[in-house]
C-alpha positions as CSV (number, residue, x, y, z in Angstrom):
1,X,0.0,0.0,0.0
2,X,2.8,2.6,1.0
3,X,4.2,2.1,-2.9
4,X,1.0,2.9,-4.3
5,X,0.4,5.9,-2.1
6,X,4.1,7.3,-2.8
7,X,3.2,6.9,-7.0
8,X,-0.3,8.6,-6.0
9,X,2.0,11.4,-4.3
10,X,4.5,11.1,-6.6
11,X,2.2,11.9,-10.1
12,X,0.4,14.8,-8.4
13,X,3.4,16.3,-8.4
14,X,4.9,15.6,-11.9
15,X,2.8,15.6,-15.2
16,X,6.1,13.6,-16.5
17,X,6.0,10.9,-14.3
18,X,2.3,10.9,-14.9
19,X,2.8,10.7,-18.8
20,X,5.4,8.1,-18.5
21,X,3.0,5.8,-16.2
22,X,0.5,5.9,-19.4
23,X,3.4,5.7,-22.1
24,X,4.7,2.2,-20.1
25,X,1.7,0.4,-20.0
26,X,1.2,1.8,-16.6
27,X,-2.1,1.6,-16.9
28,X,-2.5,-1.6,-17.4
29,X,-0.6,-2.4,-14.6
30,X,-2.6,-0.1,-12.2
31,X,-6.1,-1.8,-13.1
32,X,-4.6,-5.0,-13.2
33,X,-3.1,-4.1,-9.0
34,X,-6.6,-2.3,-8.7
35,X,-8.7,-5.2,-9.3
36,X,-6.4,-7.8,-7.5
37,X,-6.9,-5.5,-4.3
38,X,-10.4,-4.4,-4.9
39,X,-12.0,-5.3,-2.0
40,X,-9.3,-3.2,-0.1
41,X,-11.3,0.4,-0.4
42,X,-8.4,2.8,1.2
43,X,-5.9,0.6,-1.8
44,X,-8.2,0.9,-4.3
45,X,-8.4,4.7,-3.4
46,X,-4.8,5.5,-4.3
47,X,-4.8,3.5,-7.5
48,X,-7.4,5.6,-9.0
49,X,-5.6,8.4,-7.6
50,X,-3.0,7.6,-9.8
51,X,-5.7,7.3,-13.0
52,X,-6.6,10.4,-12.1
53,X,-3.1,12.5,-11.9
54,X,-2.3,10.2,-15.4
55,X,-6.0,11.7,-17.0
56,X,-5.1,15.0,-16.2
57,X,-2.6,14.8,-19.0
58,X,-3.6,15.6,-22.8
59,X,-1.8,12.7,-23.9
60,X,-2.7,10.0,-21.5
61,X,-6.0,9.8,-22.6
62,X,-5.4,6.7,-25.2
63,X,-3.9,4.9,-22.3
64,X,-6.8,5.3,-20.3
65,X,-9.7,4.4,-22.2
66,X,-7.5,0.6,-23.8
67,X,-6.1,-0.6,-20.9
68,X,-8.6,-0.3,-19.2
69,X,-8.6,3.0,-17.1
70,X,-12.2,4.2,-18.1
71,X,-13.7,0.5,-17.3
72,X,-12.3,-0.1,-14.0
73,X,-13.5,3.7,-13.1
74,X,-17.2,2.9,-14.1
75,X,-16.9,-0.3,-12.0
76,X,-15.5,1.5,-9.3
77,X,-18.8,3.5,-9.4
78,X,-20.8,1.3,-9.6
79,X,-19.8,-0.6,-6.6
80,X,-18.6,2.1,-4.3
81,X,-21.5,4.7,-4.6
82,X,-21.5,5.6,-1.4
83,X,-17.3,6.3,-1.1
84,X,-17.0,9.9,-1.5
85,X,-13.6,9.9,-2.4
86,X,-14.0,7.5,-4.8
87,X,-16.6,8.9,-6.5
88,X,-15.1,12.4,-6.7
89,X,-11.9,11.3,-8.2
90,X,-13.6,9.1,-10.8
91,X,-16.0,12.0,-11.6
92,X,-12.9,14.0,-12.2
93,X,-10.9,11.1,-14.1
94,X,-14.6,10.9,-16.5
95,X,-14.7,14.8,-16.8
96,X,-10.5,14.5,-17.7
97,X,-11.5,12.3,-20.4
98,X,-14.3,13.7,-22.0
99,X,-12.4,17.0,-22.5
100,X,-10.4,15.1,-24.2
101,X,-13.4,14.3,-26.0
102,X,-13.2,10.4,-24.9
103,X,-17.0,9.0,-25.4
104,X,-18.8,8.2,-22.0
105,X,-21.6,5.3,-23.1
106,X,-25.0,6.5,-23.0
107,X,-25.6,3.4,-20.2
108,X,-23.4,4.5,-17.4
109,X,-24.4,8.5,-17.6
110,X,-26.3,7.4,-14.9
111,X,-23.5,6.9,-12.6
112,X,-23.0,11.1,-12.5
113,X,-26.5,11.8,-11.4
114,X,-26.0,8.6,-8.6
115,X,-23.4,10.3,-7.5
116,X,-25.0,13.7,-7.3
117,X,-27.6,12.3,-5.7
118,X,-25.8,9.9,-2.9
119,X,-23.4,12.6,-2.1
120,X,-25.9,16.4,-2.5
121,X,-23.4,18.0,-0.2
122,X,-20.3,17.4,-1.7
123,X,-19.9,20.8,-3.4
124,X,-17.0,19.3,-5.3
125,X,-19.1,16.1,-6.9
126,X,-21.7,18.6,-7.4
127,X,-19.6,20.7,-10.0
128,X,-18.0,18.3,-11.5
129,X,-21.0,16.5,-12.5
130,X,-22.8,19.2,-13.3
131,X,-19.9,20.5,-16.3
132,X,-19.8,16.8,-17.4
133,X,-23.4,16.7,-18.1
134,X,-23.0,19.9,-19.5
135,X,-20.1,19.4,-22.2
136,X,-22.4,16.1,-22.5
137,X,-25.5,18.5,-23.5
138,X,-23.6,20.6,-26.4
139,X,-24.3,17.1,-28.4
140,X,-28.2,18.2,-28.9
141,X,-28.5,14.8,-29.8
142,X,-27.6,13.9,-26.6
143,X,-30.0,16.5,-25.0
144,X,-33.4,13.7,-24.9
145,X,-31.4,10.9,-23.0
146,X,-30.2,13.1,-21.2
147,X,-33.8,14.7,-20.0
148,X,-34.8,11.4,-19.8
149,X,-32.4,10.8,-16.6
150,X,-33.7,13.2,-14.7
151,X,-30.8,15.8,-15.3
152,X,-32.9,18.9,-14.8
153,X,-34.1,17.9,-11.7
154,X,-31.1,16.6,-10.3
155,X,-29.2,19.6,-11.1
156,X,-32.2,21.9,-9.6
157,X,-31.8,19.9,-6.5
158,X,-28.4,20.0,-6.5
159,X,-28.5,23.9,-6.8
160,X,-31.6,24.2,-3.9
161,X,-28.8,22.3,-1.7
162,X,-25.9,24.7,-2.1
């Protein structure tokens, strides 16, 4: 545990170490150590800490989204919805990738709203959900499903909390 919290430190604090995780099949490496552990919540915490410092780099994104980065955070999601800190950094590793313009599937926008939801006083999760749905809302093509969740209301709630 004390390696992966010093890489977690570590990448924060250099956007090269970060980018040479992803260009080293790093990533691979992490989910593969992720899902090993992932029973162990406070281990499973720093690994995605780690996605997270490696999404935060332009060109990491590829990385992410083929070796599995992107899957392991939607699983991590869905299984830990009530772990703030887990959902927070994977709402931020999501909102990392779509500004890179990485596709989040139509079936798992769900997991943003869960997680505004679960966690309505979290002013963090709040805003970073809320300009995820909204880059996801410049798509008007996108703007039916995304009514369909319950986005407007979710967000007025949201907004009547804070």
């Amino acid at each position: 545990m004390k390696a992966c919290k010093l890489l977690a430190l570590l990448s924060g604090r250099d956007a090269r170490l970060a980018e040479a995780i992803s260009g080293t099949n790093g990533v691979e490496v992490l989910v593969g150590c992720a899902t090993a552990n992932w029973e162990n919540h406070d281990l499973l915490k720093y690994y995605i800490s780690v996605l997270l410092n490696v999404s935060m780099s332009k060109n990491t994104h590829i990385a992410l989204t083929t070796e599995g980065g992107m899957d392991l955070v939607v699983r991590a999601m869905r299984q830990f919805p009530a772990a703030q800190d887990v959902q927070f950094r994977c709402c931020r590793i999501l909102g990392n990738l779509i500004s890179n313009k990485v596709a989040l599937l139509q079936d798992d926008w769900h997991l943003l709203l869960d997680a505004m939801r679960t966690h309505r006083a979290d002013p963090d999760i709040q805003i970073v959900c809320g300009w995820i749905l909204d880059e996801l809302s410049i798509d008007e093509a996108k703007l039916p499903a995304l009514h369909e969740l319950g986005t407007v209301n979710c967000i007025l709630s949201a907004l009547s909390t804070h």
